[in-house]
Residue frames as qw, qx, qy, qz and C-alpha x, y, z in Angstrom:
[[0.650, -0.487, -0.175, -0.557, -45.74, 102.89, 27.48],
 [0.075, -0.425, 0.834, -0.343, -44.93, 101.61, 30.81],
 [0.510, 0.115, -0.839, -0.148, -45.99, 98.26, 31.31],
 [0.146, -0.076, -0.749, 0.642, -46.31, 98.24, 35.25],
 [0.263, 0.264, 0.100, -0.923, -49.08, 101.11, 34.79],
 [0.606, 0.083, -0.391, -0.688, -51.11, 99.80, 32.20],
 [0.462, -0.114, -0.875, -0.088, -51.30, 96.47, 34.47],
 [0.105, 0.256, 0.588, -0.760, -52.28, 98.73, 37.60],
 [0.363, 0.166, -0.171, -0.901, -54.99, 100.13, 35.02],
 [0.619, -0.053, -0.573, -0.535, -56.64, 97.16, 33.85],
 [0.106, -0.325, -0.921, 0.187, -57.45, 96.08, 37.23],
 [0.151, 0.260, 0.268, -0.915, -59.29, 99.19, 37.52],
 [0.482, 0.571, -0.203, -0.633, -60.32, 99.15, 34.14],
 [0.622, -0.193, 0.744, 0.151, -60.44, 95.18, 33.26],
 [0.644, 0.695, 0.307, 0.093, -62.82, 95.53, 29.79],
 [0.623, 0.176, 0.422, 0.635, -59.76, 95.96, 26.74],
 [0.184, 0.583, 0.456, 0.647, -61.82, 98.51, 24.53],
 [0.462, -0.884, -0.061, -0.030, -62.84, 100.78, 27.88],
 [0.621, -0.694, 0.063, 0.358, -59.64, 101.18, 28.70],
 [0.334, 0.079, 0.390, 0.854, -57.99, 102.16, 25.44],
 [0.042, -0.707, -0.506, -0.493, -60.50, 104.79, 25.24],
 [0.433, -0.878, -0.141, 0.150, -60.05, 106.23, 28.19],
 [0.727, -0.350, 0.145, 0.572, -56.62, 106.13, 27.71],
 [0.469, 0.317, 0.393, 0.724, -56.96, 108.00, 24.55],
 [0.119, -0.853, -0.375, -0.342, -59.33, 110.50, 25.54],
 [0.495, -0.835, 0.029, 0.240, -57.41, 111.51, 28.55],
 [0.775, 0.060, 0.382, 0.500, -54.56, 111.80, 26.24],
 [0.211, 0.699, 0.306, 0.611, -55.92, 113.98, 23.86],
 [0.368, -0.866, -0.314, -0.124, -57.26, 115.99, 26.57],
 [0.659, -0.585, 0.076, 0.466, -53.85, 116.02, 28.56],
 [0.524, -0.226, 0.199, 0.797, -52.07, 117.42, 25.32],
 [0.084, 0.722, 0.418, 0.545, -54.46, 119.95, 24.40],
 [0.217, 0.307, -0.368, 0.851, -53.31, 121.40, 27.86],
 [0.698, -0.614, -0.111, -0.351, -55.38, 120.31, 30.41],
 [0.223, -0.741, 0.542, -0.328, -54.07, 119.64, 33.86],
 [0.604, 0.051, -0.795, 0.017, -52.87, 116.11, 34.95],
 [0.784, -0.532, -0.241, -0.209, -54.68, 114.90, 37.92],
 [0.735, -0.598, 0.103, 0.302, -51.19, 114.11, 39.81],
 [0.087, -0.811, 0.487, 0.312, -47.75, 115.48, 39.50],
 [0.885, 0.357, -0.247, 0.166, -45.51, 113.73, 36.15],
 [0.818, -0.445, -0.087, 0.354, -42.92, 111.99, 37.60],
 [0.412, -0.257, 0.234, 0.842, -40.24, 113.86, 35.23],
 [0.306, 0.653, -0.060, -0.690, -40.91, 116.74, 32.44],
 [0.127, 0.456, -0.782, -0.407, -40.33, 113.75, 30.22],
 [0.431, 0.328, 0.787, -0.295, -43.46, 111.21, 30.95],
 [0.116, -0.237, -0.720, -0.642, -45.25, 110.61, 27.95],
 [0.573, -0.019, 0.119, -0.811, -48.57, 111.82, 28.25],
 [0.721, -0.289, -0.255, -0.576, -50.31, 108.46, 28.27],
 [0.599, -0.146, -0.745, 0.256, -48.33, 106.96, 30.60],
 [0.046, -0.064, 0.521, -0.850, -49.60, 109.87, 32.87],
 [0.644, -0.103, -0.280, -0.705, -53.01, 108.63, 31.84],
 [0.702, 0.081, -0.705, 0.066, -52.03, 105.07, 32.67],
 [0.324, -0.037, -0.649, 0.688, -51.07, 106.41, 36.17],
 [0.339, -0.123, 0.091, -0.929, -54.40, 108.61, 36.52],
 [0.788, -0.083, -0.371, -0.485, -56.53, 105.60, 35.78],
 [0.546, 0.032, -0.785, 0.291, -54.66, 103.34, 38.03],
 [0.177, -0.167, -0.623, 0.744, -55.03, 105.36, 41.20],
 [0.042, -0.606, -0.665, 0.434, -58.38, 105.91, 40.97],
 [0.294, -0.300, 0.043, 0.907, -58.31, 109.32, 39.22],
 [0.352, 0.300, -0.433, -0.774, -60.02, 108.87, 36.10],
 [0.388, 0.065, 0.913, -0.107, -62.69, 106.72, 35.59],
 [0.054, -0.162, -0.720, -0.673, -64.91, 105.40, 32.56],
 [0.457, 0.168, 0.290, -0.824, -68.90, 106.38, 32.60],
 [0.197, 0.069, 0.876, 0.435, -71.03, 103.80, 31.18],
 [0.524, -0.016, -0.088, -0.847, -74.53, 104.38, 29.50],
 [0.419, 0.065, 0.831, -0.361, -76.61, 101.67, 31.28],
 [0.704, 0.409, 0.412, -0.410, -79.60, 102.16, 29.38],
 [0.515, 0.675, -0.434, -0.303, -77.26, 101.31, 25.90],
 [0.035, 0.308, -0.941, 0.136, -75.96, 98.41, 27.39],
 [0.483, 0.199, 0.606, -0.600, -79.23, 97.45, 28.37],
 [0.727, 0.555, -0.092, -0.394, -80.50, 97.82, 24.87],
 [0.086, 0.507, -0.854, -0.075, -77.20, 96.09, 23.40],
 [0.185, -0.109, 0.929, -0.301, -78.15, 93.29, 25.50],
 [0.632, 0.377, 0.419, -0.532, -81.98, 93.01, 24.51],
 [0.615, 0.574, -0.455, -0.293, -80.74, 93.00, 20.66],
 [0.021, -0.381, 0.924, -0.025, -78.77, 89.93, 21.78],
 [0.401, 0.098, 0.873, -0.258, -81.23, 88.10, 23.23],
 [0.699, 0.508, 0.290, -0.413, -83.85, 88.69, 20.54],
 [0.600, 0.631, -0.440, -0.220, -81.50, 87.96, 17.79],
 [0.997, 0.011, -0.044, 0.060, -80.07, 84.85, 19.33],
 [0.845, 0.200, -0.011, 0.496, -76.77, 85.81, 18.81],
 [0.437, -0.634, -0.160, 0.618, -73.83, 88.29, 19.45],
 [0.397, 0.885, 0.116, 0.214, -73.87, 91.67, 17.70]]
């Protein structure tokens, strides 16, 4: 995994768990033969480091469900504590 890339990602993408997801999903996705969003540099690129480079530049980006976060966040407060 290139290193450079996956630090360009996580400014994009700063939350840990959001960004290994994505990464995986676009993974799968990339070797079930979907297209990659930008040319691979060589016919050799691992497939998530062309993820790594999709998410960096903008390409690929995570969706959140507000209103689940929302809820999430209500369970906190009424339970006092973090779930």
């Amino acid at each position: 995994m290139n290193l450079e890339m996956l630090e360009k990602a996580r400014t994009r993408v700063p939350s840990i768990p959001v960004l290994v997801n994505l990464v995986s999903k676009r993974t799968r996705q990339l070797n079930r033969g979907e297209r990659p969003f930008l040319r691979p540099i060589s016919k050799f690129e691992d497939k998530s480091d062309i993820a790594l480079r999709e998410i960096a530049e903008g390409l690929v980006v995570a969706q959140v469900d507000m209103d689940a976060v929302e809820k999430h966040m209500e369970a906190q407060a009424r339970w006092g504590r973090h779930l």
